[in-house]
TORPA-4810 file (N, C-alpha, C, O; in nm, 3 decimals):
<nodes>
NODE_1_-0.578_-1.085_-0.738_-0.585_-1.009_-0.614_-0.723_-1.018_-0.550_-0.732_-1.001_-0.428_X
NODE_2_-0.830_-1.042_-0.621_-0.994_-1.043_-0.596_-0.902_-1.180_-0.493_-0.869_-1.163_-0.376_X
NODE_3_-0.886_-1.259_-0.542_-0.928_-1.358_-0.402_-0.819_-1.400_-0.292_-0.818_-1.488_-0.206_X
NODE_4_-0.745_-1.319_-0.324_-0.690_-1.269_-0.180_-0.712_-1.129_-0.101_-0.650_-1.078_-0.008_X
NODE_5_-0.830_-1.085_-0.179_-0.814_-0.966_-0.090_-0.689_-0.853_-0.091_-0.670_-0.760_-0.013_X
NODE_6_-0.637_-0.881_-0.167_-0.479_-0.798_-0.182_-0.487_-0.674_-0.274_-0.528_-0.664_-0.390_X
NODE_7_-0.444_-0.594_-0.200_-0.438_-0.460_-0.243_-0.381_-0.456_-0.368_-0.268_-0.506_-0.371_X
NODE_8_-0.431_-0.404_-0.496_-0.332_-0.366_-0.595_-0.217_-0.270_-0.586_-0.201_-0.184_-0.499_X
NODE_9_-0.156_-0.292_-0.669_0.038_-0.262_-0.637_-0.012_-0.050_-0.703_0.020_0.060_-0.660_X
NODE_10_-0.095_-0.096_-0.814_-0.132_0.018_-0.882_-0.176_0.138_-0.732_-0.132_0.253_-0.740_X
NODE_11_-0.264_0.098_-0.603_-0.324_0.171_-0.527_-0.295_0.177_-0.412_-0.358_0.222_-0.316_X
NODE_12_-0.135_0.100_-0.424_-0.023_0.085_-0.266_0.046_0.221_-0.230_0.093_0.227_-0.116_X
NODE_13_0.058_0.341_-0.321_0.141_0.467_-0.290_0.097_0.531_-0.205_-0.021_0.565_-0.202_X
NODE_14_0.177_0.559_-0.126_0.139_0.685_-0.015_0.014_0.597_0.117_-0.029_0.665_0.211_X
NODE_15_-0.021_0.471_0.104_-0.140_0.457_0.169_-0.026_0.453_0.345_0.096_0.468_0.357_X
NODE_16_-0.139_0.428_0.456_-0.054_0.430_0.530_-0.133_0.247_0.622_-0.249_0.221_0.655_X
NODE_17_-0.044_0.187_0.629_-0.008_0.040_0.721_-0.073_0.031_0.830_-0.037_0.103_0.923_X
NODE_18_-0.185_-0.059_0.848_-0.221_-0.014_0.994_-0.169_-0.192_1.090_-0.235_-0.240_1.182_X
NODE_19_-0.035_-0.255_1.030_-0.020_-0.331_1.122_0.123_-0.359_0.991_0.127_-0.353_0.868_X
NODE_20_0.237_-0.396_1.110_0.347_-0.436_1.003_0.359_-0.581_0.919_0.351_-0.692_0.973_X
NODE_21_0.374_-0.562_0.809_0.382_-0.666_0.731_0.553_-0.739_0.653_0.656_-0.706_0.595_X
NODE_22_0.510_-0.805_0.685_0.672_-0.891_0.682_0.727_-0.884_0.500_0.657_-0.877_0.399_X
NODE_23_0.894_-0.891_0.514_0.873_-0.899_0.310_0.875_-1.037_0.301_0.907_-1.141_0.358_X
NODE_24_0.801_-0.963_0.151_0.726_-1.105_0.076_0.577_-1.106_0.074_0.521_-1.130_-0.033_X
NODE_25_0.500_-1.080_0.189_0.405_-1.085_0.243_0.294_-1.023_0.160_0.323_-0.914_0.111_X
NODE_26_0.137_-1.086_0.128_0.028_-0.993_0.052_0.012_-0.879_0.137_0.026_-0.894_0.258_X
NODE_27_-0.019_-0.754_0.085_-0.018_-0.634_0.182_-0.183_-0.640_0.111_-0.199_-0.636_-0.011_X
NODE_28_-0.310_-0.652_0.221_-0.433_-0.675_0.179_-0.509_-0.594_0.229_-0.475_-0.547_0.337_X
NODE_29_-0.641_-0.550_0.167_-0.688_-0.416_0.230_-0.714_-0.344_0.358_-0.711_-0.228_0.400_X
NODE_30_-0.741_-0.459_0.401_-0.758_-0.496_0.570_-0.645_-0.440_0.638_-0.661_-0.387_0.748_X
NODE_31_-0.491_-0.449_0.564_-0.414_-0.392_0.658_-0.364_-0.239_0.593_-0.244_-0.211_0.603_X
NODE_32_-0.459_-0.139_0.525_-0.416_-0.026_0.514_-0.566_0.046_0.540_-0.673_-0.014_0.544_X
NODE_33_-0.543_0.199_0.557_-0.657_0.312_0.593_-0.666_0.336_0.440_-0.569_0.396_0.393_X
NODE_34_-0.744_0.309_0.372_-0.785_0.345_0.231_-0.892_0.492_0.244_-0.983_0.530_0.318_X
NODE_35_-0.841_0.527_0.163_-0.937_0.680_0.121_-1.054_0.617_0.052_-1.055_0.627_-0.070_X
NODE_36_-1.133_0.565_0.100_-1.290_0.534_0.005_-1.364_0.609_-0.055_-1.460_0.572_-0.122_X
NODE_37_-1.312_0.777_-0.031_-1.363_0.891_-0.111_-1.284_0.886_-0.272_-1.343_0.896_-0.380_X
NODE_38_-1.170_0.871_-0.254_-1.111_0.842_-0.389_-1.127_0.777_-0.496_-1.163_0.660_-0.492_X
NODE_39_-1.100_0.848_-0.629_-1.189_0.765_-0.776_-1.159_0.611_-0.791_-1.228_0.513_-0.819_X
NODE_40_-0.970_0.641_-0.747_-0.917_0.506_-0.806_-0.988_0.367_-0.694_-1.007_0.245_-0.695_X
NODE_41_-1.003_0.460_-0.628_-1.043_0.365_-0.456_-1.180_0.289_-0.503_-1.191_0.167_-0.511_X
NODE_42_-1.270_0.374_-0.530_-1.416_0.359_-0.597_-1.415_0.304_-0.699_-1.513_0.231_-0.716_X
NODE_43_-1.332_0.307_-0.791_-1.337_0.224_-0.901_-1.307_0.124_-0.900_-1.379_0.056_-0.974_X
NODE_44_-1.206_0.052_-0.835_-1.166_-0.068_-0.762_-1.272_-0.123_-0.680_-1.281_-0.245_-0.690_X
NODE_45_-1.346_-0.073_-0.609_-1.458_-0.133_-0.506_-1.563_-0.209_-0.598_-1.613_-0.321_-0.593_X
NODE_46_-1.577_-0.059_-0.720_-1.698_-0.134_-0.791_-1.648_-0.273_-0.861_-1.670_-0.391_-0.832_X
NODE_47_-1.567_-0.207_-0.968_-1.429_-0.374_-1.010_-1.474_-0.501_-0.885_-1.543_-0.599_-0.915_X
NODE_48_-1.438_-0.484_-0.789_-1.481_-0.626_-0.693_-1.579_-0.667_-0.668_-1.599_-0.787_-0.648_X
NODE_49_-1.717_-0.526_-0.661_-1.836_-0.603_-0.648_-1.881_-0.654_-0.797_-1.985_-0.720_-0.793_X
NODE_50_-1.838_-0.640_-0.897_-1.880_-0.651_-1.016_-1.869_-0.786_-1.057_-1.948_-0.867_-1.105_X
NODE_51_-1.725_-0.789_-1.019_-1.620_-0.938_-1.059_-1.636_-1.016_-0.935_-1.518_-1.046_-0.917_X
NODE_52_-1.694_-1.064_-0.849_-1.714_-1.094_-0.718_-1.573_-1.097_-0.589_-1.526_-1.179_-0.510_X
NODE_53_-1.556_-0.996_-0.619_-1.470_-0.991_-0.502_-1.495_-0.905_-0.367_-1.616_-0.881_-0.372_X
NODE_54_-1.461_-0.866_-0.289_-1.524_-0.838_-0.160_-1.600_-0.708_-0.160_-1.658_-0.671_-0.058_X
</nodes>
């Protein structure tokens, strides 16, 4: 998922879509409003800068 940019499936609940995505399709961070106050959110951010992902 680091190198697509793709949202984990684990941190897809409840988020909300900010453009429609077709099925099948990577649903990638870019296209949801993420809570960046959130642990799981933050813990994932660090996870990417750690592991080089965005």
């Amino acid at each position: 998922s680091l190198q697509f940019g793709a949202l984990p499936i684990g941190l897809a609940h409840g988020v909300t879509l900010t453009r429609p995505i077709k099925e099948g399709e990577i649903v990638r961070w870019q296209d949801i409003l993420a809570d960046e106050d959130s642990e799981p959110v933050r813990t994932r951010r660090e996870m990417e800068r750690t592991f080089g992902g965005e």
